[in-house]
PDB file of N, CA, C, O and CB in Angstrom:
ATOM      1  N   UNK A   1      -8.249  -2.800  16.291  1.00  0.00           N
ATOM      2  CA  UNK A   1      -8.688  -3.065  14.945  1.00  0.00           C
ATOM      3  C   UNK A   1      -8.788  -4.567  14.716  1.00  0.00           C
ATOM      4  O   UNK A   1      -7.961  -5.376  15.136  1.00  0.00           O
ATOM      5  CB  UNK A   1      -7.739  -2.423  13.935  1.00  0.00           C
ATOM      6  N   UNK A   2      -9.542  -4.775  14.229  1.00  0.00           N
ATOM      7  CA  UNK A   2      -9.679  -6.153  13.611  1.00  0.00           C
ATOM      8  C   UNK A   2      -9.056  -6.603  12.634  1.00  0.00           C
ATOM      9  O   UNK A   2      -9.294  -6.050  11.561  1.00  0.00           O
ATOM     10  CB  UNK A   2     -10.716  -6.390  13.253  1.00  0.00           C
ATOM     11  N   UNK A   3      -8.033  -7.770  12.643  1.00  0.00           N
ATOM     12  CA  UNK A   3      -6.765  -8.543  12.420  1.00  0.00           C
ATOM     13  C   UNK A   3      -7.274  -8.618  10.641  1.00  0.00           C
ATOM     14  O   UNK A   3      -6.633  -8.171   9.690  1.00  0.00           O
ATOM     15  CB  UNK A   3      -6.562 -10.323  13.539  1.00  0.00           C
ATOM     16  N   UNK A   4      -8.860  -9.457  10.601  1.00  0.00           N
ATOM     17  CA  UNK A   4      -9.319  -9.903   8.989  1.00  0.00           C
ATOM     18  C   UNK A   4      -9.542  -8.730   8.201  1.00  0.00           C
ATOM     19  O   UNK A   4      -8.942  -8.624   7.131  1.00  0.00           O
ATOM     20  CB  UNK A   4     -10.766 -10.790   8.873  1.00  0.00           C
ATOM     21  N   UNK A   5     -10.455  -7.689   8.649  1.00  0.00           N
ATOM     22  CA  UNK A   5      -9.779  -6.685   7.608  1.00  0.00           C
ATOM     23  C   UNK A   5      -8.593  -5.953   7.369  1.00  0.00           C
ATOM     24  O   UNK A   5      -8.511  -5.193   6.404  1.00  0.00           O
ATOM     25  CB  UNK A   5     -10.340  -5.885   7.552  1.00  0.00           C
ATOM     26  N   UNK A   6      -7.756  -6.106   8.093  1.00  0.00           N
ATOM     27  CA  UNK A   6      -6.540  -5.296   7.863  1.00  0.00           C
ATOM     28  C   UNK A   6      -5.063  -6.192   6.344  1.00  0.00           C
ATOM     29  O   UNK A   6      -4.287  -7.147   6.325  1.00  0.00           O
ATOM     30  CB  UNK A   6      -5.812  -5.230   9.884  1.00  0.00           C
ATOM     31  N   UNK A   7      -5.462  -5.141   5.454  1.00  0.00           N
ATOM     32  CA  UNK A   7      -4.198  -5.940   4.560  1.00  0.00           C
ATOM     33  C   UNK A   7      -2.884  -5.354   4.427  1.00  0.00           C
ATOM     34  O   UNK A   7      -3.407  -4.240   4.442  1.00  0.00           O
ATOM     35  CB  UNK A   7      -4.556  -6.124   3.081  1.00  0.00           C
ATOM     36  N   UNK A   8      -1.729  -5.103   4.318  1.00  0.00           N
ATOM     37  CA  UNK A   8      -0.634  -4.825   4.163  1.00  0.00           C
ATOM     38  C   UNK A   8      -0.386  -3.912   2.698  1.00  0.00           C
ATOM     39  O   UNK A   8      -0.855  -4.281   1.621  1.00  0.00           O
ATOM     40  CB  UNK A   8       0.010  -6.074   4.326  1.00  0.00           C
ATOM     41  N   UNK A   9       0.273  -2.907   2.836  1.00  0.00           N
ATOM     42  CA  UNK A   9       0.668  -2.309   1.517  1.00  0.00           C
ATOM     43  C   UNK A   9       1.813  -2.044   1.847  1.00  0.00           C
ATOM     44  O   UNK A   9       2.175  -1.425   2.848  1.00  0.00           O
ATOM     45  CB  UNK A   9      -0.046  -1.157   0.927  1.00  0.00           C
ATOM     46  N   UNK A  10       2.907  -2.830   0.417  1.00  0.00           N
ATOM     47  CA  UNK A  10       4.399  -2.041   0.756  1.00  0.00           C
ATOM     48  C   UNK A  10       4.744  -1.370  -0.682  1.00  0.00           C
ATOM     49  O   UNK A  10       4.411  -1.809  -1.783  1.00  0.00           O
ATOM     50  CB  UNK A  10       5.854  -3.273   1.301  1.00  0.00           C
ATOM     51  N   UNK A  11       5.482  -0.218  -0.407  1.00  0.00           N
ATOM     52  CA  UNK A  11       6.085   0.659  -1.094  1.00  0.00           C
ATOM     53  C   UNK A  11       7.023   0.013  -1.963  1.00  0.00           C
ATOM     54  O   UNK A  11       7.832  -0.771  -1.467  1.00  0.00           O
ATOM     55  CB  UNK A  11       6.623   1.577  -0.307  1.00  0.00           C
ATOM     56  N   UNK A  12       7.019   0.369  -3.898  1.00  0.00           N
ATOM     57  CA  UNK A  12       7.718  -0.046  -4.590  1.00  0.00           C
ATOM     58  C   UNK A  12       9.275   0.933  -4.626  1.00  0.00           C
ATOM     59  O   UNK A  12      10.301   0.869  -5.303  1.00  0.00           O
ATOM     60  CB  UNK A  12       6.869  -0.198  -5.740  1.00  0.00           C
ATOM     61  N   UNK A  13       8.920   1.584  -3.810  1.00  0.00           N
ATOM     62  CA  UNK A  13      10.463   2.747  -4.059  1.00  0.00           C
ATOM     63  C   UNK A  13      10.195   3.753  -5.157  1.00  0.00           C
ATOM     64  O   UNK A  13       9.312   3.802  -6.013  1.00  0.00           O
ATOM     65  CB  UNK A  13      12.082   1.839  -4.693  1.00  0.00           C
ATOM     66  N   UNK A  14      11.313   4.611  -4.850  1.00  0.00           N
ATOM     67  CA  UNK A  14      11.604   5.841  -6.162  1.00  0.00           C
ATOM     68  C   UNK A  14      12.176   4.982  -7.398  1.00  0.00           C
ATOM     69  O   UNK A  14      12.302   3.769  -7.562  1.00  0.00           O
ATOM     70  CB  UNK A  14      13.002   7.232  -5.683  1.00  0.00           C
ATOM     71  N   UNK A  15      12.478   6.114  -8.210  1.00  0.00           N
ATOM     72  CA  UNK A  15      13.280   5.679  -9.121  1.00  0.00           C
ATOM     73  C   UNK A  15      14.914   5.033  -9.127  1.00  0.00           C
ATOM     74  O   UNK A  15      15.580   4.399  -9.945  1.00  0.00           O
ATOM     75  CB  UNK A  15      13.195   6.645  -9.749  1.00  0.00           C
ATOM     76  N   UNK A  16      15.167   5.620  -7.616  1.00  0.00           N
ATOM     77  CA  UNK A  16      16.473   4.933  -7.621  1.00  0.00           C
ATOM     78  C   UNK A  16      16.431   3.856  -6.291  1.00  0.00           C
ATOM     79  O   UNK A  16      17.392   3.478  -5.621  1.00  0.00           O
ATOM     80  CB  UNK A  16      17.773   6.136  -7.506  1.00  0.00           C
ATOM     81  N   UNK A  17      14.797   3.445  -6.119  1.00  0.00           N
ATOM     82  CA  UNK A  17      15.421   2.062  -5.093  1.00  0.00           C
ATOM     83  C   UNK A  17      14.983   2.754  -4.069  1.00  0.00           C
ATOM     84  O   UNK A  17      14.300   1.892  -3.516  1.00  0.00           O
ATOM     85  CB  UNK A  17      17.251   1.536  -4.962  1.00  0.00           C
ATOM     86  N   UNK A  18      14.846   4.121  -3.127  1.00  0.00           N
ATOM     87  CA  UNK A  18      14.906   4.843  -2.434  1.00  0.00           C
ATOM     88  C   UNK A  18      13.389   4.443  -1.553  1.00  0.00           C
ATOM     89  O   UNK A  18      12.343   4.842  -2.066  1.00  0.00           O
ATOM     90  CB  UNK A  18      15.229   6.113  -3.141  1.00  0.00           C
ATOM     91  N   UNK A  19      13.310   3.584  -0.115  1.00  0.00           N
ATOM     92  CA  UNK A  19      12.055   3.537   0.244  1.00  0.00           C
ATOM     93  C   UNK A  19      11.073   2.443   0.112  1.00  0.00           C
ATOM     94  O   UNK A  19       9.873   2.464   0.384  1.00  0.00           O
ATOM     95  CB  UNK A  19      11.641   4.403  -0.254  1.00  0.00           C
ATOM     96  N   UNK A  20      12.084   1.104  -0.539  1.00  0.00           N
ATOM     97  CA  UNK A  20      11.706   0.394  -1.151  1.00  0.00           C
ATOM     98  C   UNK A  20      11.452  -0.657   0.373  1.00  0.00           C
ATOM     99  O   UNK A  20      12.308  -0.992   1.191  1.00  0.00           O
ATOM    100  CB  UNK A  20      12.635   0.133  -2.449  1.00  0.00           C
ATOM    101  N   UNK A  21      10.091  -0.961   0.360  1.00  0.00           N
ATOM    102  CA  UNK A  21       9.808  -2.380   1.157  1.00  0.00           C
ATOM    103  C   UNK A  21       8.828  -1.684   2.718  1.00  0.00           C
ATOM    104  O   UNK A  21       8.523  -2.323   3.725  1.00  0.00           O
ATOM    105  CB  UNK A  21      11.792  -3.364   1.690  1.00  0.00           C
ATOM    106  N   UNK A  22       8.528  -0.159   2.399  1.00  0.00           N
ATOM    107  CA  UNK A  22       8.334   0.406   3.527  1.00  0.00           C
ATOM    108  C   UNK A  22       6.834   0.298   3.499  1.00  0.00           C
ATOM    109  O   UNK A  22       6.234   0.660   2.487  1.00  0.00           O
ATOM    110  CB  UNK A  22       8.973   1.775   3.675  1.00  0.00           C
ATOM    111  N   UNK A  23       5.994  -0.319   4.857  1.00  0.00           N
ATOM    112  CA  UNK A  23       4.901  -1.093   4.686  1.00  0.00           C
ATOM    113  C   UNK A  23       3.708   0.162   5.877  1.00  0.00           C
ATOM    114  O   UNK A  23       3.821   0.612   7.017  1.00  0.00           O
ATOM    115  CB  UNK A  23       5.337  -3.089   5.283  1.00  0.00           C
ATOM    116  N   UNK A  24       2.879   0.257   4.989  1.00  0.00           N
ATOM    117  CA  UNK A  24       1.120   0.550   5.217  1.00  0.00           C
ATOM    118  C   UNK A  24       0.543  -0.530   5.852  1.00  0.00           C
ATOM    119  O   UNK A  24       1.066  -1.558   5.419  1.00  0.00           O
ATOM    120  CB  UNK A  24       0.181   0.728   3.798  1.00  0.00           C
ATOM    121  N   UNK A  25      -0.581  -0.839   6.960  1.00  0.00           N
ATOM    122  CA  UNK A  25      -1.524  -0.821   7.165  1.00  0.00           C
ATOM    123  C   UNK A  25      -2.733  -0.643   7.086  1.00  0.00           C
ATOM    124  O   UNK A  25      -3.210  -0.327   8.177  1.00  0.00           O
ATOM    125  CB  UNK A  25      -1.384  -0.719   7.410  1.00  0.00           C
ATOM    126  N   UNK A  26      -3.609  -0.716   6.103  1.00  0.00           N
ATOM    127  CA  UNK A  26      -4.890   0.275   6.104  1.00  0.00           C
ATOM    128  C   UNK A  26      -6.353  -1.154   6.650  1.00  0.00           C
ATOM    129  O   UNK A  26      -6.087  -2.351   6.752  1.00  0.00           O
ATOM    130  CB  UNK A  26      -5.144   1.202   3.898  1.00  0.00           C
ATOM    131  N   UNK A  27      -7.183  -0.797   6.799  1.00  0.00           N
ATOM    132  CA  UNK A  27      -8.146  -1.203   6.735  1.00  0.00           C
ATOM    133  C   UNK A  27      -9.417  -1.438   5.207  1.00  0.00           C
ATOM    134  O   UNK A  27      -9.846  -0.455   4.603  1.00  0.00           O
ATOM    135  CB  UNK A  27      -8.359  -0.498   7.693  1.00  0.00           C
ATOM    136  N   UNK A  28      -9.825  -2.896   4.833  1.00  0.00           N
ATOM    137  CA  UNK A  28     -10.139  -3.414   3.750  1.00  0.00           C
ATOM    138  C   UNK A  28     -11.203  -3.260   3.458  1.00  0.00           C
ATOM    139  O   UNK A  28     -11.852  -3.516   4.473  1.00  0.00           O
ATOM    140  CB  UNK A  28      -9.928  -4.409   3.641  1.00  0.00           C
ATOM    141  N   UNK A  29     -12.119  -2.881   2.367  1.00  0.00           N
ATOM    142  CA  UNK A  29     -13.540  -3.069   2.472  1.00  0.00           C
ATOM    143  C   UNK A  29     -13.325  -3.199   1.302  1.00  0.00           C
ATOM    144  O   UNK A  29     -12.481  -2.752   0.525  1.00  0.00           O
ATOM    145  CB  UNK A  29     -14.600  -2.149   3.032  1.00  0.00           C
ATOM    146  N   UNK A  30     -14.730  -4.300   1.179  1.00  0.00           N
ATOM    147  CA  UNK A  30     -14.840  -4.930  -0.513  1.00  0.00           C
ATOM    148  C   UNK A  30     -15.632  -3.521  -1.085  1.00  0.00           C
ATOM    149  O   UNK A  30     -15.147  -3.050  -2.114  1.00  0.00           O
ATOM    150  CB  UNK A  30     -16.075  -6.792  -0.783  1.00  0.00           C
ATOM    151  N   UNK A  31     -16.335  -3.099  -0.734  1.00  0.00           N
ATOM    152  CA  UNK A  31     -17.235  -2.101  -1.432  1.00  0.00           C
ATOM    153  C   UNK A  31     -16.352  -0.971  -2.271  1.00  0.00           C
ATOM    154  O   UNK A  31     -16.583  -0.385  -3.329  1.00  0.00           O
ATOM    155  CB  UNK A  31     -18.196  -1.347  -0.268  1.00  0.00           C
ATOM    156  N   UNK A  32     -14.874  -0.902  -1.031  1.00  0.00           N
ATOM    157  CA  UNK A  32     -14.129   0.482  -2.354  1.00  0.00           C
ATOM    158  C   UNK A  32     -13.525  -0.109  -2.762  1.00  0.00           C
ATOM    159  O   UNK A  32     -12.945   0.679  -3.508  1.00  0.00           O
ATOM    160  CB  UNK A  32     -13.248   1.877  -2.142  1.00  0.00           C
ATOM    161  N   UNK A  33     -12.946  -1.328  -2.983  1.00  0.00           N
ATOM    162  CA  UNK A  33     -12.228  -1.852  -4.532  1.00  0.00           C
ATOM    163  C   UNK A  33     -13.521  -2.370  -5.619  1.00  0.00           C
ATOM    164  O   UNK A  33     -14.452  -3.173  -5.559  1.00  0.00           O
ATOM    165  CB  UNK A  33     -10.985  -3.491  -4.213  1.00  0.00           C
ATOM    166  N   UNK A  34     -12.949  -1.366  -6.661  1.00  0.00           N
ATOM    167  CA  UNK A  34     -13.979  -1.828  -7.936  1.00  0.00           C
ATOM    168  C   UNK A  34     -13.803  -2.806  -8.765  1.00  0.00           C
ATOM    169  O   UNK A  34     -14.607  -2.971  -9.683  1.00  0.00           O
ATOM    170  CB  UNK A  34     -14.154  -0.933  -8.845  1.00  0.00           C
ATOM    171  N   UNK A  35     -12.604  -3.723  -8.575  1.00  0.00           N
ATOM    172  CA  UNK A  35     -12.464  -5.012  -9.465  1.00  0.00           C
ATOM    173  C   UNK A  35     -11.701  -5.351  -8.469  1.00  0.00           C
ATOM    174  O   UNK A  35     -10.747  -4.709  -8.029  1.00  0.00           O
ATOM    175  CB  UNK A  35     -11.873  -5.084 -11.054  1.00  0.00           C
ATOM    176  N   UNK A  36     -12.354  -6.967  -7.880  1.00  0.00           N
ATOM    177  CA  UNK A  36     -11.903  -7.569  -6.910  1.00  0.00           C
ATOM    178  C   UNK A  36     -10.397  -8.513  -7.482  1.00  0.00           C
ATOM    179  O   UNK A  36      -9.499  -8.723  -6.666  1.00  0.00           O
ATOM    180  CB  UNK A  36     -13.195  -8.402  -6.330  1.00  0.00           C
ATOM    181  N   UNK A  37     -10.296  -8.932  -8.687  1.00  0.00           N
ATOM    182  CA  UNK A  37      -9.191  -9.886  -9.220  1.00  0.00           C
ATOM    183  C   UNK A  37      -7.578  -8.924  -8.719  1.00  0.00           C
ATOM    184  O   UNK A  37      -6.540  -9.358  -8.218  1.00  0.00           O
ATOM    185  CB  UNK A  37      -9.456 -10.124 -11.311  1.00  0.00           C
ATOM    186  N   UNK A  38      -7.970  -7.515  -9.119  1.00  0.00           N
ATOM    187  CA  UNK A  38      -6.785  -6.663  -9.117  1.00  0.00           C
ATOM    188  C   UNK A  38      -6.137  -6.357  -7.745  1.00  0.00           C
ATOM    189  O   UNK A  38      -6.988  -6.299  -6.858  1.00  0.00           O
ATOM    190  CB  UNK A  38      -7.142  -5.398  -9.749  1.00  0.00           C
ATOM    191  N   UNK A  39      -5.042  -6.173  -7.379  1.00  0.00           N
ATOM    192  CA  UNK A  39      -4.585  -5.935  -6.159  1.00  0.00           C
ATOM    193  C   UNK A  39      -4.649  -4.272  -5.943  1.00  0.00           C
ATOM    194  O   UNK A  39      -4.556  -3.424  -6.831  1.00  0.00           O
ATOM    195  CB  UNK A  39      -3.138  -6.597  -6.036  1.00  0.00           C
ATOM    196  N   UNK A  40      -4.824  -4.064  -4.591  1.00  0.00           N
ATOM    197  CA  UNK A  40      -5.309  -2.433  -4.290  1.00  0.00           C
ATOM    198  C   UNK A  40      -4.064  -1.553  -4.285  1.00  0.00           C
ATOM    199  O   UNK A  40      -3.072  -1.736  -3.580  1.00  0.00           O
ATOM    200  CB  UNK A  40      -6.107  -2.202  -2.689  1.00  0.00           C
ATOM    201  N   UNK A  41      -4.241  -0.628  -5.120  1.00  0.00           N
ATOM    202  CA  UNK A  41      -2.895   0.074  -5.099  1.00  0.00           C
ATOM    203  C   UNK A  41      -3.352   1.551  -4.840  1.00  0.00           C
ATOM    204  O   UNK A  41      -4.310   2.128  -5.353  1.00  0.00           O
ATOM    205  CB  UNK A  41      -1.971  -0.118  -6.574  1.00  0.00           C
ATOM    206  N   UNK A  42      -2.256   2.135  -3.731  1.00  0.00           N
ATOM    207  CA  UNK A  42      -2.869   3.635  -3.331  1.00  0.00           C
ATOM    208  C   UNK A  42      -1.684   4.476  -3.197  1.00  0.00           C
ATOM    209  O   UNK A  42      -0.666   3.798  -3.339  1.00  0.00           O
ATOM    210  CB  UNK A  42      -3.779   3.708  -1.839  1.00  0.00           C
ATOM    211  N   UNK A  43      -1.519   5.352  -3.040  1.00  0.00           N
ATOM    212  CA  UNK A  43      -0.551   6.283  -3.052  1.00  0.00           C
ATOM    213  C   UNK A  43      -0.157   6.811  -1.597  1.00  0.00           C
ATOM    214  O   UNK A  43      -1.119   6.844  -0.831  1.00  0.00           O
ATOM    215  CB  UNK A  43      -1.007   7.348  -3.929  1.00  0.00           C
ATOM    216  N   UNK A  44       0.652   7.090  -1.240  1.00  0.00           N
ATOM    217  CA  UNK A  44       0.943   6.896   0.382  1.00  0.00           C
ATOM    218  C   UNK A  44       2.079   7.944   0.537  1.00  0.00           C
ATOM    219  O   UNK A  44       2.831   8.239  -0.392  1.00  0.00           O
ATOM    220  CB  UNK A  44       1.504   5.171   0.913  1.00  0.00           C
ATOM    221  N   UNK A  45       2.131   8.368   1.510  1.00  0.00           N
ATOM    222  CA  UNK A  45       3.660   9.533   1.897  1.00  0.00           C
ATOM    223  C   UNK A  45       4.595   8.595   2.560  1.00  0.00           C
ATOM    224  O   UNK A  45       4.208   7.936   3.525  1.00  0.00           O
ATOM    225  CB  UNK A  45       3.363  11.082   3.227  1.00  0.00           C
ATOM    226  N   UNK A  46       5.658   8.507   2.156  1.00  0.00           N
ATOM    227  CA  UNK A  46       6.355   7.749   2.490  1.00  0.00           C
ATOM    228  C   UNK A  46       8.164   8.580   3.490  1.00  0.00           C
ATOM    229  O   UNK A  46       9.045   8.544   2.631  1.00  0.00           O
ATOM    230  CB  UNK A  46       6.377   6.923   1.001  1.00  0.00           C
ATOM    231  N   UNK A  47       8.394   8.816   4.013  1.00  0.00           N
ATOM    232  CA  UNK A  47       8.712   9.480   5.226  1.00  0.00           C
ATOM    233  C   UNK A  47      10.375   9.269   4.897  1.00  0.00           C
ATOM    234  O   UNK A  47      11.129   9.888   5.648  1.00  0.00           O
ATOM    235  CB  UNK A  47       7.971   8.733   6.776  1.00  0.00           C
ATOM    236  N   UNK A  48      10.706   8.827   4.329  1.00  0.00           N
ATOM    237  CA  UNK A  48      12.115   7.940   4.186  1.00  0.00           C
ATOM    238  C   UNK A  48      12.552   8.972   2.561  1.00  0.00           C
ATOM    239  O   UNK A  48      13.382   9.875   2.457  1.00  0.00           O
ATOM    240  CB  UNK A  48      11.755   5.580   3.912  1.00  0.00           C
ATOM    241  N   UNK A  49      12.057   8.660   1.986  1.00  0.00           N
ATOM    242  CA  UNK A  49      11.808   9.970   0.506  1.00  0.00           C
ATOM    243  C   UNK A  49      11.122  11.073   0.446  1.00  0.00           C
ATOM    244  O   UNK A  49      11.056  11.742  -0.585  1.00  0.00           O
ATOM    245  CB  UNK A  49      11.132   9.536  -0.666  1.00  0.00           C
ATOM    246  N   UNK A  50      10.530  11.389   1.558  1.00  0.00           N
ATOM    247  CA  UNK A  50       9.230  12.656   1.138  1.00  0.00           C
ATOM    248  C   UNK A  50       8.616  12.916   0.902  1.00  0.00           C
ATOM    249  O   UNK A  50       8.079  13.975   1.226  1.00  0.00           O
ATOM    250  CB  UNK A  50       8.934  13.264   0.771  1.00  0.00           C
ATOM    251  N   UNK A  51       8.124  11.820  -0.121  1.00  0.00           N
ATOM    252  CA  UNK A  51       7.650  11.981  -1.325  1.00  0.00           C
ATOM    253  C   UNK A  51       6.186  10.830  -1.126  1.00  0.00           C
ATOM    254  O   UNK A  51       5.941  10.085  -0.177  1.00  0.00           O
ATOM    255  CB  UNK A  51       8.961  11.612  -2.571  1.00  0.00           C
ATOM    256  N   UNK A  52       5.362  11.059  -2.466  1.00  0.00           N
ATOM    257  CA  UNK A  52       4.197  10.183  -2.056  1.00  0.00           C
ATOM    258  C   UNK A  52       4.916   9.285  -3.266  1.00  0.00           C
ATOM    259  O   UNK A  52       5.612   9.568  -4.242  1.00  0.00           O
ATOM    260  CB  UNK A  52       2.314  10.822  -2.146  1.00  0.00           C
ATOM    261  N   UNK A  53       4.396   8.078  -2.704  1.00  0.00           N
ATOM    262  CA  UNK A  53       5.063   6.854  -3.464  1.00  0.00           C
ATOM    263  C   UNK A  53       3.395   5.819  -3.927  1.00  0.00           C
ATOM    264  O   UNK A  53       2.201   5.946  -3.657  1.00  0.00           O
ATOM    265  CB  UNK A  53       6.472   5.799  -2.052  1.00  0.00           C
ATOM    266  N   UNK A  54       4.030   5.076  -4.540  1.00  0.00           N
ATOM    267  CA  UNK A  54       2.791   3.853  -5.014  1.00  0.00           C
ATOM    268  C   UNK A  54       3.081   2.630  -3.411  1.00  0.00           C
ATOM    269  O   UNK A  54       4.103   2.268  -2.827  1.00  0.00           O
ATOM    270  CB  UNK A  54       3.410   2.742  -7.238  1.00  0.00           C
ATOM    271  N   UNK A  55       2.099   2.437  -3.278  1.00  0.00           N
ATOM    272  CA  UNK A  55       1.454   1.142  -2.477  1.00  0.00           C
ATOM    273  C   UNK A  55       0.915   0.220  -3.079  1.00  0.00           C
ATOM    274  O   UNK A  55       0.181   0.572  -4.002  1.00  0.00           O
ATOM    275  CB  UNK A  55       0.495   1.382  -1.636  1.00  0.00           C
ATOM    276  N   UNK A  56       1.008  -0.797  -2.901  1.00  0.00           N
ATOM    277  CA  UNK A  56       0.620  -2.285  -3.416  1.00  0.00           C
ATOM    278  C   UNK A  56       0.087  -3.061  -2.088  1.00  0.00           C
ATOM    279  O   UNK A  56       0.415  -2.841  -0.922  1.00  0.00           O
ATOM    280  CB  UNK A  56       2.073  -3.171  -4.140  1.00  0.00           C
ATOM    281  N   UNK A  57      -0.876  -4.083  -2.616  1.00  0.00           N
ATOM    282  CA  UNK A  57      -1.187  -5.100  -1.488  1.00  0.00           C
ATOM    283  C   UNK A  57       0.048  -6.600  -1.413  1.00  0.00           C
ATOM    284  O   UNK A  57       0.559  -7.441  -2.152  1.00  0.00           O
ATOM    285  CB  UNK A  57      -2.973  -5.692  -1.890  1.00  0.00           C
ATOM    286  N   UNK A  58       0.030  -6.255  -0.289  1.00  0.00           N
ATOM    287  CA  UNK A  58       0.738  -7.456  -0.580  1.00  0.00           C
ATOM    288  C   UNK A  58      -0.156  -8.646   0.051  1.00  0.00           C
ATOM    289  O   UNK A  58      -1.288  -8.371   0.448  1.00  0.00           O
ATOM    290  CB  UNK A  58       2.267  -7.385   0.030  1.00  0.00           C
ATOM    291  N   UNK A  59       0.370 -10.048   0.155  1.00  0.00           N
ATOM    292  CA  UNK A  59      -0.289 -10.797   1.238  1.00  0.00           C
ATOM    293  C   UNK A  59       0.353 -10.940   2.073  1.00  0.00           C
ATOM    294  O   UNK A  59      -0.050 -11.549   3.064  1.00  0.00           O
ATOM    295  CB  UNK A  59      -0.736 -11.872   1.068  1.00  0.00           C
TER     296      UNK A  59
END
């Protein structure tokens, strides 16, 4: 995969902290974010809780 599109997403945790800092990989394209200012946030299974959690970009 190519290093420039690839951005980082880490997990904000459950409600109690649970999962917190656990990091995505995905691949970037400007075309599916619809407002470039905002950071990409996606929903992800997160393996540590079970559960699908929020993702954030980080840098």
């Amino acid at each position: 995969m190519s290093q420039d599109k690839l951005i980082k997403l880490v997990s904000k945790g459950d409600a109690k902290g649970v999962g917190k800092g656990d990091v995505y990989y995905v691949r970037f394209n400007n075309k599916n974010k619809k407002d470039p200012s905002k950071k990409l946030s996606l929903k992800k299974y997160n393996s540590k809780t079970r559960t699908h959690l929020d993702y954030t970009q980080k840098k």
